[in-house]
C-alpha positions in Angstrom: -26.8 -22.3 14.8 -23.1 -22.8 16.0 -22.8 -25.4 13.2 -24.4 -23.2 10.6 -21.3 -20.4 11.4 -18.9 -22.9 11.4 -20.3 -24.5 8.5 -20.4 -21.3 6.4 -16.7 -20.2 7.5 -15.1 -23.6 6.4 -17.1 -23.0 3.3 -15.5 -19.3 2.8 -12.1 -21.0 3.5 -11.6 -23.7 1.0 -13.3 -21.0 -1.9 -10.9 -18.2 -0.6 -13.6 -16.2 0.0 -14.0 -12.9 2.0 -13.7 -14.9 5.8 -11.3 -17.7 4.2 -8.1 -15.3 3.3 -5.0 -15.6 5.0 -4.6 -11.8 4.2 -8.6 -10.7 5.0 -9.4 -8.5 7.3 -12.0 -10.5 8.7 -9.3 -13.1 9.9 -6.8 -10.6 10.9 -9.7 -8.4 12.7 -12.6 -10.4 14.1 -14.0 -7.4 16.0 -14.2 -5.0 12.6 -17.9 -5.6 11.9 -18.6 -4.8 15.4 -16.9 -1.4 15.3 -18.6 -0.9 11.8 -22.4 -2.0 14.0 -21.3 1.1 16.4 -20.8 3.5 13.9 -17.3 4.4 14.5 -14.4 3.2 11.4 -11.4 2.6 13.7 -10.5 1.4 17.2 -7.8 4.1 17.2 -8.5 7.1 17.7 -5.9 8.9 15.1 -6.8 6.5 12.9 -10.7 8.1 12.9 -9.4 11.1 12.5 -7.5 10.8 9.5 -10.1 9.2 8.0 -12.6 11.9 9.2 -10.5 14.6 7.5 -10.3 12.2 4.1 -14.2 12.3 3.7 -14.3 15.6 4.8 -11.8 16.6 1.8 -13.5 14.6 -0.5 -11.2 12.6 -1.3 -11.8 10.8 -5.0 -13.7 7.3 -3.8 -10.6 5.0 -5.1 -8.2 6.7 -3.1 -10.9 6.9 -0.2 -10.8 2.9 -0.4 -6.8 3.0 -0.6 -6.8 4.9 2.5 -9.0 2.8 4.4 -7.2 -0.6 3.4 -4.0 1.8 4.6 -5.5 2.8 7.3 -6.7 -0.8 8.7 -3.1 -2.2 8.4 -1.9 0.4 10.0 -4.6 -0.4 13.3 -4.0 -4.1 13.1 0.0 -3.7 13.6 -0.6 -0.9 16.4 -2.7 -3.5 18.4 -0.3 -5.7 18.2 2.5 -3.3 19.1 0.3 -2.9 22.3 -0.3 -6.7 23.0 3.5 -7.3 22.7 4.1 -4.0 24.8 1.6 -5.7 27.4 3.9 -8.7 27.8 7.0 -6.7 27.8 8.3 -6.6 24.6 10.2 -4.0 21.9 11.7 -2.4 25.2 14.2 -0.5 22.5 10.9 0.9 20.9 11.5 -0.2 17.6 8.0 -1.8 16.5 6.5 1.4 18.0 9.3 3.6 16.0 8.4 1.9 12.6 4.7 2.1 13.4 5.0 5.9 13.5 7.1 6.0 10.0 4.6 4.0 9.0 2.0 6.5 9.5 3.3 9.5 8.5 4.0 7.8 5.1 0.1 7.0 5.2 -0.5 11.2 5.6 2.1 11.7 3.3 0.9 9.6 0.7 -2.5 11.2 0.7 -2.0 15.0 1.0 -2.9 14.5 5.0 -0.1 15.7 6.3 -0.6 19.0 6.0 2.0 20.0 3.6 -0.2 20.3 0.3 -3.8 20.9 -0.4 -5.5 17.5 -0.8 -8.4 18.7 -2.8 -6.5 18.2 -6.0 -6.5 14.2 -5.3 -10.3 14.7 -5.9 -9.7 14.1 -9.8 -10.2 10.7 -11.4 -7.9 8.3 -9.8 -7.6 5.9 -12.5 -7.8 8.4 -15.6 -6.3 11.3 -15.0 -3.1 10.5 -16.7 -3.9 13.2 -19.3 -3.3 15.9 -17.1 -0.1 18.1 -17.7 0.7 19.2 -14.3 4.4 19.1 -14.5 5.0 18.2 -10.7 2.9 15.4 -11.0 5.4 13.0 -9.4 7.2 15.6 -7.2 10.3 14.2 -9.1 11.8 16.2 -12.3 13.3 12.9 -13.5 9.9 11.1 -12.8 8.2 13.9 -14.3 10.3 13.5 -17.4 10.1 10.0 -17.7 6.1 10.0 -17.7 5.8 12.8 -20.0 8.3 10.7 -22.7 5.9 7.6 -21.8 2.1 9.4 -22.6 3.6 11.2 -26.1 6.0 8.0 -27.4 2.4 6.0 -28.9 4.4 2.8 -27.3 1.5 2.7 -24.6 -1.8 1.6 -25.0 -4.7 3.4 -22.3 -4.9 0.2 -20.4 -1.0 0.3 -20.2 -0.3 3.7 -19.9 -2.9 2.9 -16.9 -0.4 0.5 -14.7 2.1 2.5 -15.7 0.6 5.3 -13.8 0.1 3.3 -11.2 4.2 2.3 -11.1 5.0 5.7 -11.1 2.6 6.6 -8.0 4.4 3.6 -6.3 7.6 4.5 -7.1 7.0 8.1 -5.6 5.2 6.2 -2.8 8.5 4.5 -2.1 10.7 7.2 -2.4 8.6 9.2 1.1 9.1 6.4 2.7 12.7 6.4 2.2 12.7 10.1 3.2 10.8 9.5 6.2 13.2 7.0 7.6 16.3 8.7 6.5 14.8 11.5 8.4 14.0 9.8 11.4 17.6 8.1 11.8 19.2 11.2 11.6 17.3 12.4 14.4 18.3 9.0 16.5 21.7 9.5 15.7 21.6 13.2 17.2 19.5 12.2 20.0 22.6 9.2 20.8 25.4 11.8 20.2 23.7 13.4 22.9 22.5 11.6 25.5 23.7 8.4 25.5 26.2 7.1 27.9 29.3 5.3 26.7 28.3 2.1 28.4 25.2 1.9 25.9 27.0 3.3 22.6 28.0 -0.1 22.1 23.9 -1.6 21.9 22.9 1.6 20.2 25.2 1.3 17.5 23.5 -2.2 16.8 20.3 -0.4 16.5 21.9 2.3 14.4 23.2 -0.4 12.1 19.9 -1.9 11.5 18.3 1.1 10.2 21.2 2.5 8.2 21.2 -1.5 6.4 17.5 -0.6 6.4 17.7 2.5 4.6 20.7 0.9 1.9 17.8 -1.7 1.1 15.1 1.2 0.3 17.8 3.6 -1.6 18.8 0.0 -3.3 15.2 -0.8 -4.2 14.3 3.0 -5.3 17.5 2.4 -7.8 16.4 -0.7 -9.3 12.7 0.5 -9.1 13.5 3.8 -11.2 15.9 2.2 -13.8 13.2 0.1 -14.8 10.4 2.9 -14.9 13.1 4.6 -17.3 13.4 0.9 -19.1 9.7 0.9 -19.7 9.4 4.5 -20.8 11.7 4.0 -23.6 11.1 0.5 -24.6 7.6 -0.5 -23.5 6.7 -3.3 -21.7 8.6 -6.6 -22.0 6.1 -9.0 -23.9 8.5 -11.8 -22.9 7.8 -11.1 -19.5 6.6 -13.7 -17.3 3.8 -11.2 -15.0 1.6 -8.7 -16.3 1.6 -6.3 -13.7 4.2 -4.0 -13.0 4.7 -4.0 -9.4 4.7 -8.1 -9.7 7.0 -7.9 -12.1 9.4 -5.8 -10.0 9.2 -8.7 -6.8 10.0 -11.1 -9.2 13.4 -9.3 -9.7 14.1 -8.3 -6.4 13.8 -12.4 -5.8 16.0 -13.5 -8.7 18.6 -11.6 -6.8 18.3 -12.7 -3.6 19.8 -15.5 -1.9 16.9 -18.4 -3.0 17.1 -21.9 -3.1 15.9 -23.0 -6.6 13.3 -24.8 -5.0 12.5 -21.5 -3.0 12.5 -19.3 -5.8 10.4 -21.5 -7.5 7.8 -21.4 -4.6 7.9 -18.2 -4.8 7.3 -17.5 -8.2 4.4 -19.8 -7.8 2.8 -17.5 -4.5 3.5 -14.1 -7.1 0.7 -16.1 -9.1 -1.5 -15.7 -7.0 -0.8 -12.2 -5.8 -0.9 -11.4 -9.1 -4.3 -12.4 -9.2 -5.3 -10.4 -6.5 -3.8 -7.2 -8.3 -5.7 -7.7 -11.3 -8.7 -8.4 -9.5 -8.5 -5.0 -7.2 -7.8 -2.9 -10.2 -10.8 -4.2 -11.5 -12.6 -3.5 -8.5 -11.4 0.2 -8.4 -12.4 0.6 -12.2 -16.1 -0.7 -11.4 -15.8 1.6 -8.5 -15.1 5.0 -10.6 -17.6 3.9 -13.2 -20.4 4.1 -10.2 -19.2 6.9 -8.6 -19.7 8.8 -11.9 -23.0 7.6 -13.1 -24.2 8.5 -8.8 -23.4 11.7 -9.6 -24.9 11.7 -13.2 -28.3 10.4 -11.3 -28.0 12.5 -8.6 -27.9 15.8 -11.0 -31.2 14.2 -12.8 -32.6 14.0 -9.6 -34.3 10.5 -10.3 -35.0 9.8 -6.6 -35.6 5.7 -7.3 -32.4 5.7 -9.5 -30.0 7.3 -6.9 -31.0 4.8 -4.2 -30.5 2.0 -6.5 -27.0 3.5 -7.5 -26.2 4.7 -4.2 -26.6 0.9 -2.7 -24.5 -0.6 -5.7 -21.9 2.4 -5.1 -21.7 1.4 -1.0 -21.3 -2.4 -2.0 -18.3 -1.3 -4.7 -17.1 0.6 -2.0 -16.8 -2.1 0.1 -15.9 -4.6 -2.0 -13.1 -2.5 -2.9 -11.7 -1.8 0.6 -11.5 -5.9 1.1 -9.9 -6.3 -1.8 -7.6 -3.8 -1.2 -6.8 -4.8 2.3 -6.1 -8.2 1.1 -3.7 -7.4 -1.7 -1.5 -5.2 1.0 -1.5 -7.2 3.6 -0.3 -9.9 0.5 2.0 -7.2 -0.3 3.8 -6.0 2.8 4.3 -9.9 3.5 6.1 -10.7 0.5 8.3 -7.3 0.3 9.2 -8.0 4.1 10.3 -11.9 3.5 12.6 -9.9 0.3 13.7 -7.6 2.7 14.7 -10.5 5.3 16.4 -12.5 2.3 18.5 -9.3 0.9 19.7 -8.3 5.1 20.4 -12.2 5.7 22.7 -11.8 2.7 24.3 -8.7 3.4 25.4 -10.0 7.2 27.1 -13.5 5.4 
């Protein structure tokens, strides 16, 4: 039996299969499917929560699956806050200061903070570019752009598509810069007023970090929305050597960093293959919508047989989806982090 398992998982690994990933959740999380057995979504407690309150807002099922793969980074990097804690480590409380950012920018990102009604998410994910809610970025000059882009004919629907998606990232980034901004404003009050004068001098470090922290975001919003604006008037680059938007956009954060040719080259080669994985979770989520909708056509029939049939396929999307989705961020916050490392190793030469 021990030889079957072992058998099976080498076999997942060399077809980069579900176990095999670097970025899966199986291998980052070997006691998932154990949780899943006991009925209960997350180890964390908060975690279950949020997603409690998702389902019970009925959240569309492709942002449902976004928040989950959100939602099990964010539980993998908190147990290992608490293993290092364990052992002694981030005495400063740094990790365990960027896991909370981290979080809020999950609830911000999907209405669960409290600030807006999340019901409105509950429209089609993918599709609902059509819409002309003029706040639909929470950005006038967003706003603007995306209007110019659905009315200019430059786009076709499959475009206009990943350009919605771009956008939502693009807004995603800039809460995150917000949160963080916010967050070392209140460190710096909180030093102004209690620390003593023989600490300033380490606190001031730390204060450093996150302000060269926060220049990198505000740097990468800049770039980010000068090419949003580039696309809106011009359309996609044909000549451009990826597809997909947010590929597309690493690829020139990396031409400006400090690579090696040989470096940039290798990684060029890795944006491949997470380029890959993009294409392949979009096509996931798509599949995913598509079986939502025809669930809910069945289920209004009433065709008992036909909604059990759907309802399996619809779980197994659903799934499928999640995975997916988990590997591609995990993928994702990798390569943006080693970009990060490059652009703050260049700014201390």
């Amino acid at each position: 039996m021990k030889a079957f398992v072992l058998i099976l998982v080498l076999g997942s690994y060399l077809n980069f299969g579900v176990l095999g990933s670097k970025y899966s959740r199986t291998v980052n999380d070997p006691k998932k499917d154990t949780r899943d057995d006991a009925g209960v979504e997350f180890s964390i407690a908060k975690l279950n929560k949020v997603w409690e309150k998702a389902i019970r807002l009925q959240l569309a099922p492709v942002k449902q699956a976004e928040l989950h793969s959100d939602l099990e980074i964010q539980e993998k990097d908190e147990l290992h806050w608490k293993k290092l804690k364990a052992e002694g480590m981030d005495e400063e409380g740094e990790k365990e200061a960027k896991l909370r950012r981290n979080f809020n920018v999950i609830l911000a990102r999907y209405g669960l903070d409290g600030k807006k009604d999340t019901r409105n998410l509950e429209s089609n994910f993918l599709k609902n570019h059509d819409n002309t809610d003029t706040n639909m970025f929470e950005d006038p000059r967003l706003d603007k752009l995306w209007s110019k882009a659905k009315t200019s004919g430059k786009f076709s629907e499959e475009e206009l598509q990943n350009l919605n998606r771009e956008f939502q990232h693009h807004k995603d980034k800039v809460q995150e810069y917000n949160i963080v901004m916010e967050t070392v404003s209140r460190t710096e009050d909180v030093f102004k007023n209690e620390i003593s004068p023989s600490e300033m001098e380490i606190k001031e470090h730390v204060l450093h970090e996150k302000h060269a922290e926060l220049k990198e975001k505000l740097r990468s919003i800049n770039q980010g929305f000068e090419r949003l604006r580039k696309i809106s008037h011009h359309g996609f680059d044909v000549d451009s050597e990826f597809k997909e938007p947010r590929v597309a956009e690493l690829w020139d954060m990396a031409k400006e960093r400090n690579f090696t040719d040989d470096e940039l080259e290798s990684f060029k080669e890795e944006l491949m293959h997470f380029e890959t994985k993009v294409e392949k979770h979009k096509h996931y989520q798509e599949q995913l919508e598509l079986s939502h909708q025809k669930l809910k056509h069945v289920e209004a029939l009433g065709y008992e047989e036909h909604m059990v049939r759907n309802k399996e396929k619809y779980t197994k999307l659903s799934e499928k989806t999640r995975e997916m989705g988990y590997k591609m961020k995990k993928h994702m916050q990798d390569l943006t982090s080693r970009l990060a490392r490059k652009a703050l190793q260049h700014n201390e030469l």
